[in-house]
Backbone as ProteinMPNN parsed JSONL, in Angstrom:
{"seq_chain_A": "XXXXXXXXXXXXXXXXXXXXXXXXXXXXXXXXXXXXXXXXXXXXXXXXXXXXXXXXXXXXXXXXXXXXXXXXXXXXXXXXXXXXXXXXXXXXXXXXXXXXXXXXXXXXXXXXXXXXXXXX", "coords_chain_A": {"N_chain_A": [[-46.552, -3.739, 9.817], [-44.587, -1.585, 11.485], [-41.012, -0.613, 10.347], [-37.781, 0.95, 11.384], [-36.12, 3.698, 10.906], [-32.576, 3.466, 10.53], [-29.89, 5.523, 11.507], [-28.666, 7.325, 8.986], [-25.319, 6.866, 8.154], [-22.83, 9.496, 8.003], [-21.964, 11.128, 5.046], [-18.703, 10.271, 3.263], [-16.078, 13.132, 3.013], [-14.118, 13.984, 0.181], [-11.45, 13.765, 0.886], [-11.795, 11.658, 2.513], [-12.627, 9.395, 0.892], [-11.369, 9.037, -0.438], [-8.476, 8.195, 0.823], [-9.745, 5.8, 1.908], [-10.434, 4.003, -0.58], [-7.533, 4.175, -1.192], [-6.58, 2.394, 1.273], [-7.931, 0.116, 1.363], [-7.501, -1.145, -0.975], [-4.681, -1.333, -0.582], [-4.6, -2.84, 1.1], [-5.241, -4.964, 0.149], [-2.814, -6.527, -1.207], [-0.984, -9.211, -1.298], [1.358, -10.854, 0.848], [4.69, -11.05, 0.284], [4.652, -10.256, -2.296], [4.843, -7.245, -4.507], [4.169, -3.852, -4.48], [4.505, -0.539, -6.675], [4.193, 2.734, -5.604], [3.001, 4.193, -8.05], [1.289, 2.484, -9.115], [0.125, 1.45, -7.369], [-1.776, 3.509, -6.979], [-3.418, 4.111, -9.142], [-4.785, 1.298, -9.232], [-5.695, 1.77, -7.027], [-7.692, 3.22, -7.851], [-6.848, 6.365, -8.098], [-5.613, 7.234, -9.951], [-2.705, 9.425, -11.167], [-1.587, 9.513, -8.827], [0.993, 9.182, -7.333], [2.758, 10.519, -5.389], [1.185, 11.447, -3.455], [-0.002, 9.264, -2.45], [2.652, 7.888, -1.169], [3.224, 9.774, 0.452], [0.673, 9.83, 1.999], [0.881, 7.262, 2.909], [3.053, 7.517, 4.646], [1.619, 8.94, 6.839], [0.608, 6.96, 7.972], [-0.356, 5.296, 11.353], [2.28, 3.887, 13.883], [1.446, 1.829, 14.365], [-0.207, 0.591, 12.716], [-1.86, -1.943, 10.799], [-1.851, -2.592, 8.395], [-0.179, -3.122, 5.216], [1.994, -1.639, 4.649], [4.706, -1.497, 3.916], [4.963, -3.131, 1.931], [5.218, -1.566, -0.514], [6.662, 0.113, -3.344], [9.191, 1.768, -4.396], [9.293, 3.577, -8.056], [10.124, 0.805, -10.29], [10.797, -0.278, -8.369], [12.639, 0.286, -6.609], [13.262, 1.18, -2.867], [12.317, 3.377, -1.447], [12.529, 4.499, 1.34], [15.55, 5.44, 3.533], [18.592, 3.648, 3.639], [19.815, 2.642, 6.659], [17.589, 4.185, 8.937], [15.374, 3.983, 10.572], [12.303, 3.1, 9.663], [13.008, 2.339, 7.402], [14.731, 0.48, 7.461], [12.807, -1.234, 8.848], [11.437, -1.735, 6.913], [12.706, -3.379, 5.083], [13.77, -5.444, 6.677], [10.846, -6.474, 6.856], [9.772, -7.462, 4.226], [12.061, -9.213, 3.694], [11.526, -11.424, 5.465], [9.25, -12.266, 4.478], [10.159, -13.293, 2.053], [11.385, -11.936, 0.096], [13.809, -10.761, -1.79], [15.811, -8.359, -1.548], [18.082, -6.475, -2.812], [20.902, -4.012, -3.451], [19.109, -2.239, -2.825], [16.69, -2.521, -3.825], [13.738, -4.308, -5.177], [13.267, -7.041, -7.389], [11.062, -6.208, -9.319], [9.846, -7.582, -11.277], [9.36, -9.756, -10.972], [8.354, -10.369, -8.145], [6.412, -8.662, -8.289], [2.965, -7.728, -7.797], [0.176, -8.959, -9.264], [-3.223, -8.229, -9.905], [-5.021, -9.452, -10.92], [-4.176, -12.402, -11.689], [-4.14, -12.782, -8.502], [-6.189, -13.314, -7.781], [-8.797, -14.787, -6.454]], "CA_chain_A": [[-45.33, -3.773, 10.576], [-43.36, -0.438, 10.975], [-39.524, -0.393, 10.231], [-37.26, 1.96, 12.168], [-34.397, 3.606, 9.699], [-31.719, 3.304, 11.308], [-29.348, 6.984, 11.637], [-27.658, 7.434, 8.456], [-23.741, 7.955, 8.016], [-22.931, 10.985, 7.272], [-20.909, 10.945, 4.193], [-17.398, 10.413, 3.286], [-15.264, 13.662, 2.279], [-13.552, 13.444, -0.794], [-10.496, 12.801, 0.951], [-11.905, 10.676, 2.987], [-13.062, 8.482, -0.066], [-9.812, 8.406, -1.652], [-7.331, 7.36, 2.029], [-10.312, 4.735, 1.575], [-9.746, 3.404, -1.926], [-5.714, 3.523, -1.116], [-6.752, 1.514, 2.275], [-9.142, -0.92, 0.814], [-6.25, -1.56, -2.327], [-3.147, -1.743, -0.034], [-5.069, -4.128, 2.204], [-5.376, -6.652, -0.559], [-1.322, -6.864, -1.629], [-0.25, -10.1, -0.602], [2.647, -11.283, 1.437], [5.708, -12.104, -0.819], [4.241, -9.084, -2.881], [5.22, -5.873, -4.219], [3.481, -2.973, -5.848], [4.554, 0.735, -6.731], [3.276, 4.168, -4.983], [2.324, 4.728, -8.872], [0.687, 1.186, -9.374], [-1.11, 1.439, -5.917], [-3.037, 4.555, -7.049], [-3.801, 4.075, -10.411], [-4.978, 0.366, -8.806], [-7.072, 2.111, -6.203], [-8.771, 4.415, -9.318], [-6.716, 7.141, -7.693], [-4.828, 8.094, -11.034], [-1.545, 9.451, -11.034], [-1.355, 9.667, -7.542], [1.993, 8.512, -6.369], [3.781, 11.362, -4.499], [0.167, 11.377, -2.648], [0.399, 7.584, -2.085], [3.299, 8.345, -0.662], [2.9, 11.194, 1.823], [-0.56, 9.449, 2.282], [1.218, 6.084, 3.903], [4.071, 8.169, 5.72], [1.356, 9.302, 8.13], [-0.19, 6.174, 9.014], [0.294, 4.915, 12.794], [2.782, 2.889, 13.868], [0.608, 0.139, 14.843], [-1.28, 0.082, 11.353], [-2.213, -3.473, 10.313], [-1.324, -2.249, 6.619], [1.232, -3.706, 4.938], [2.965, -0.357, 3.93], [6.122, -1.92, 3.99], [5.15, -4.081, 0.057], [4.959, -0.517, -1.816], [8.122, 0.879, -3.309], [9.309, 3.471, -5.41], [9.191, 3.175, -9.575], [11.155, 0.301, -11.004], [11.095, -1.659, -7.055], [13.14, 0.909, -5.412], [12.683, 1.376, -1.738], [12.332, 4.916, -0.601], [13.089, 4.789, 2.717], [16.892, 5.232, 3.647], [19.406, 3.125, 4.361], [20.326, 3.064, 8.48], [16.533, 5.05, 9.009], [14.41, 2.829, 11.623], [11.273, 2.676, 8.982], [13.479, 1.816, 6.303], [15.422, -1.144, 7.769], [11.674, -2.298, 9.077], [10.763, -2.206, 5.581], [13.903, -4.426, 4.227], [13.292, -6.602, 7.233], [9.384, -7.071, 6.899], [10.191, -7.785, 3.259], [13.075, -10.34, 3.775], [10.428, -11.933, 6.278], [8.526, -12.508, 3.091], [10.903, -14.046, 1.039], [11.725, -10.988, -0.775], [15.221, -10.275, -1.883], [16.633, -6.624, -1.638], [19.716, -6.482, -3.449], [20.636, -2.404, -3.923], [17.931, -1.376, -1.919], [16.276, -2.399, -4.369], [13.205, -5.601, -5.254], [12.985, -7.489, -8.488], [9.479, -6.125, -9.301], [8.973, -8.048, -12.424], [9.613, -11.232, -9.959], [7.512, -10.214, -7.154], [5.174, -7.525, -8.281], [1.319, -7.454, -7.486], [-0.563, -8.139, -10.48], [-4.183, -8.611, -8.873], [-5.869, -10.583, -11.772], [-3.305, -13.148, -10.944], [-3.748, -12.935, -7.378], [-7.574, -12.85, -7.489], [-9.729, -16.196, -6.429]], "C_chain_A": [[-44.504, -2.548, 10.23], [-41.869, -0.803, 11.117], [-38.846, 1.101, 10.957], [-35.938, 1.998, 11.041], [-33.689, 3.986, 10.791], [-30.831, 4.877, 10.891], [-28.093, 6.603, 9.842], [-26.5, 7.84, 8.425], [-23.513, 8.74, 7.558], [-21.415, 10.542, 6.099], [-19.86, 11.412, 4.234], [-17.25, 11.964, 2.791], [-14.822, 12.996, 0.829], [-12.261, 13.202, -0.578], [-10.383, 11.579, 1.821], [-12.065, 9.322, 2.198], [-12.05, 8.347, -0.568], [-8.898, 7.843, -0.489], [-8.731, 5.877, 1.671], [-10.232, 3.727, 0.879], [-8.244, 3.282, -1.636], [-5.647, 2.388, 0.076], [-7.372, 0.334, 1.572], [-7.714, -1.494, -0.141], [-5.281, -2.015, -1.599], [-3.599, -3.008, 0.631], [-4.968, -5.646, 1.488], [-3.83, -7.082, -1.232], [-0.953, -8.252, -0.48], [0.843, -10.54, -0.041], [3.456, -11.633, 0.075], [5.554, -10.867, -2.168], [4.513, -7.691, -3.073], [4.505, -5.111, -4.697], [4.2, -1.668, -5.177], [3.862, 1.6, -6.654], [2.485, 4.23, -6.75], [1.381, 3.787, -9.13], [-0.871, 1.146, -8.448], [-2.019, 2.245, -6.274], [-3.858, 4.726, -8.372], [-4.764, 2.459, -9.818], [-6.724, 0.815, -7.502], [-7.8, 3.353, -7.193], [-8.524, 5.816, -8.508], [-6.011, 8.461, -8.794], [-3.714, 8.385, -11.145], [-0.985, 10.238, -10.035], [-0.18, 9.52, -6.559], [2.427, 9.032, -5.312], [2.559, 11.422, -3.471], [0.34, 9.994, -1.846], [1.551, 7.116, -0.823], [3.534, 9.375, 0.617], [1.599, 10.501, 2.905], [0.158, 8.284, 3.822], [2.064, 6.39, 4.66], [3.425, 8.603, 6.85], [0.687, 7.842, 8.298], [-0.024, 5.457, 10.421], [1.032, 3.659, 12.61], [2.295, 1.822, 13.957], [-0.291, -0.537, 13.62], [-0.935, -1.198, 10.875], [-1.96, -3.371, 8.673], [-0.528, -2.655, 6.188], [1.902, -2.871, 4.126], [4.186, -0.787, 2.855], [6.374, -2.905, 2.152], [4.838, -2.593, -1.098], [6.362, 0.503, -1.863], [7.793, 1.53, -4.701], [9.317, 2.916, -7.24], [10.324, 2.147, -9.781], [11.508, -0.397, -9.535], [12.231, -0.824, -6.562], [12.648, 1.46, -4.056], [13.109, 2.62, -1.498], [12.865, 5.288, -0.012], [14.3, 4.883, 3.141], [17.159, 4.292, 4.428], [19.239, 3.344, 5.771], [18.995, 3.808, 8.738], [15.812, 4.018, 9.977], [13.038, 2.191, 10.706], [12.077, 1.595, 7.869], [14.121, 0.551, 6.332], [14.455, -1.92, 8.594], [11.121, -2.606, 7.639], [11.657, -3.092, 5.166], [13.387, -5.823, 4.867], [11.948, -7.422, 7.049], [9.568, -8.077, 5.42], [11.099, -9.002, 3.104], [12.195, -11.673, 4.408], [9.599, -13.25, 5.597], [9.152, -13.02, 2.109], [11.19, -13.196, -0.22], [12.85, -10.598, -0.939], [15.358, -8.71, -2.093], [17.878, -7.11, -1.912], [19.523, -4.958, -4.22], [20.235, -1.614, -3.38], [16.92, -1.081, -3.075], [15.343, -4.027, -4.629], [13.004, -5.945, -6.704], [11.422, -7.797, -8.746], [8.944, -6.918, -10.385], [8.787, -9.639, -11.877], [8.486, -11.338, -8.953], [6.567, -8.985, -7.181], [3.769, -8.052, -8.289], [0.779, -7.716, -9.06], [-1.847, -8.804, -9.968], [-5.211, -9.712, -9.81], [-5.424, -11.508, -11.387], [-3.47, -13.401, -9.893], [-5.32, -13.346, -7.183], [-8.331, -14.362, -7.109], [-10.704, -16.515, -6.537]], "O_chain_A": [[-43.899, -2.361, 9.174], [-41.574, -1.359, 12.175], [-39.467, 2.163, 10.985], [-35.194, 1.146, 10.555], [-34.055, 4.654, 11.757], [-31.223, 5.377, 9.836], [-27.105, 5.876, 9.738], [-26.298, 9.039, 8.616], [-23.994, 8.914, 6.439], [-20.358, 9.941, 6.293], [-19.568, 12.461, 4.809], [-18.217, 12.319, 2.117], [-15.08, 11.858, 0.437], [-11.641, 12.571, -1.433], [-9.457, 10.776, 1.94], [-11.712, 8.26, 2.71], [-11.841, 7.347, -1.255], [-8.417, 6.773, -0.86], [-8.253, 4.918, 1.065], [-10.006, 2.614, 1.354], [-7.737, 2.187, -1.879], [-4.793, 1.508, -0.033], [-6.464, -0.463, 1.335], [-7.017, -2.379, 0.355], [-4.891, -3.152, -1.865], [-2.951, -4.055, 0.645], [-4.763, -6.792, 1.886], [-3.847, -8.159, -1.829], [-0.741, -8.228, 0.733], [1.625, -10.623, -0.988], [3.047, -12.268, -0.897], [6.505, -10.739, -2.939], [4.478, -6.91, -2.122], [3.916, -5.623, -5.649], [4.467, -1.483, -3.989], [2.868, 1.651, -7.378], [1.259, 4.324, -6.686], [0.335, 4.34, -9.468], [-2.076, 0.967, -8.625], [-3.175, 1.924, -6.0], [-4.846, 5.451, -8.49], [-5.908, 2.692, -10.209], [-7.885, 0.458, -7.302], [-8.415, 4.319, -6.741], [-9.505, 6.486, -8.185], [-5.889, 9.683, -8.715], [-3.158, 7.302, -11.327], [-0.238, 11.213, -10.119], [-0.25, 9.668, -5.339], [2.569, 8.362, -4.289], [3.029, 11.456, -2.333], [0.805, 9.876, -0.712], [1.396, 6.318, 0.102], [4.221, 9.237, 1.629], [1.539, 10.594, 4.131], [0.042, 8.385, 5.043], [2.129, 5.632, 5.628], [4.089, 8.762, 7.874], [-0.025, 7.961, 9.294], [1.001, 4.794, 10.265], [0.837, 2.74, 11.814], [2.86, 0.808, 13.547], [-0.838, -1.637, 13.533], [0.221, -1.493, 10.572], [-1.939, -4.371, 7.955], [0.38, -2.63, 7.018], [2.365, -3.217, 3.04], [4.466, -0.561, 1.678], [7.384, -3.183, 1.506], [4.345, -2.666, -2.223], [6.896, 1.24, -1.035], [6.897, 1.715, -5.525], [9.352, 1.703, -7.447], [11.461, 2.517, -9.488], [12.525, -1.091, -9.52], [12.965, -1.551, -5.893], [11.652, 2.184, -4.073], [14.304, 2.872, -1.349], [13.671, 6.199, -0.202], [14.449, 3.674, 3.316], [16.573, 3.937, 5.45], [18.495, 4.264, 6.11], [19.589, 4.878, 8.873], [16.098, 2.892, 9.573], [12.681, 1.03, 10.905], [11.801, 0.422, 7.616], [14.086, -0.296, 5.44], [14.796, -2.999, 9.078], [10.464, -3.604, 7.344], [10.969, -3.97, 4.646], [12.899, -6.813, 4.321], [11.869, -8.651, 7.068], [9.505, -9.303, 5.514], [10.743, -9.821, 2.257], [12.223, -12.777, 3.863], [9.39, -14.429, 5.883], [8.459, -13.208, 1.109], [11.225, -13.662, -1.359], [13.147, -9.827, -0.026], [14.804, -8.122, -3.021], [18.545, -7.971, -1.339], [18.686, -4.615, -5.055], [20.65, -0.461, -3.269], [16.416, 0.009, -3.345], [16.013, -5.023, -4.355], [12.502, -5.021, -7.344], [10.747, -8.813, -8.584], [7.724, -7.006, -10.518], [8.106, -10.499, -12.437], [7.75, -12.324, -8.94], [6.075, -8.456, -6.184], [3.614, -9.029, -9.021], [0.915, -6.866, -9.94], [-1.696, -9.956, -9.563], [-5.965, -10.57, -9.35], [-6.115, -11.939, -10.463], [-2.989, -14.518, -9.704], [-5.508, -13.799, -6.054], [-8.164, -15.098, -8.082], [-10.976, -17.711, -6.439]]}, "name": "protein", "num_of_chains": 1, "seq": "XXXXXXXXXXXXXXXXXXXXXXXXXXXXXXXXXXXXXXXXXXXXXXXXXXXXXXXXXXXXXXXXXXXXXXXXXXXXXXXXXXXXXXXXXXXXXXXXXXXXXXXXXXXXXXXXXXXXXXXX"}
């Protein structure tokens, strides 16, 4: 019986392999959930990736199924400004979620990501 190989994929880039690993990682943050740009990349074995992390999720489309909106700045500060259209979808998505902002800011030791914890 012959087998037919099927067309191999042509391989990832290397930045294709790393938006991958930050996709794959962000995807698994649960509702109600927070984690930090530095958390997220060290999390996706990206290292000390944040300001990347960062820049990285600022381009993704509006329509992305991602849940951008649970990754804030060191210490559960949100990035995004005040009055900004992203930034008061991020408060809102967040509130949504049963997440308090007080500051413009989330009580990460309350609602932070820790994935052992989260894992089933």
């Amino acid at each position: 019986m012959r087998t037919v190989n099927q067309p191999a994929e042509p391989p990832q880039s290397p930045a294709e392999m790393r938006r991958t690993a930050l996709y794959l990682t962000l995807a698994q943050v649960p509702a109600g959930c927070v984690v930090s740009y530095g958390e997220l990349a060290h999390l996706a074995g990206l290292g000390r990736a944040a300001r990347w992390v960062g820049r990285t999720l600022s381009q993704l489309p509006a329509d992305t199924k991602l849940p951008w909106h649970r990754v804030l700045g060191a210490g559960g500060r949100i990035s995004l400004p005040v009055g900004s259209a992203s930034g008061d979808e991020q408060r809102a998505r967040l509130r949504d979620e049963g997440i308090t902002v007080r500051n413009n800011r989330v009580d990460i030791q309350r609602h932070g990501w820790r994935p052992v914890e989260h894992s089933g």
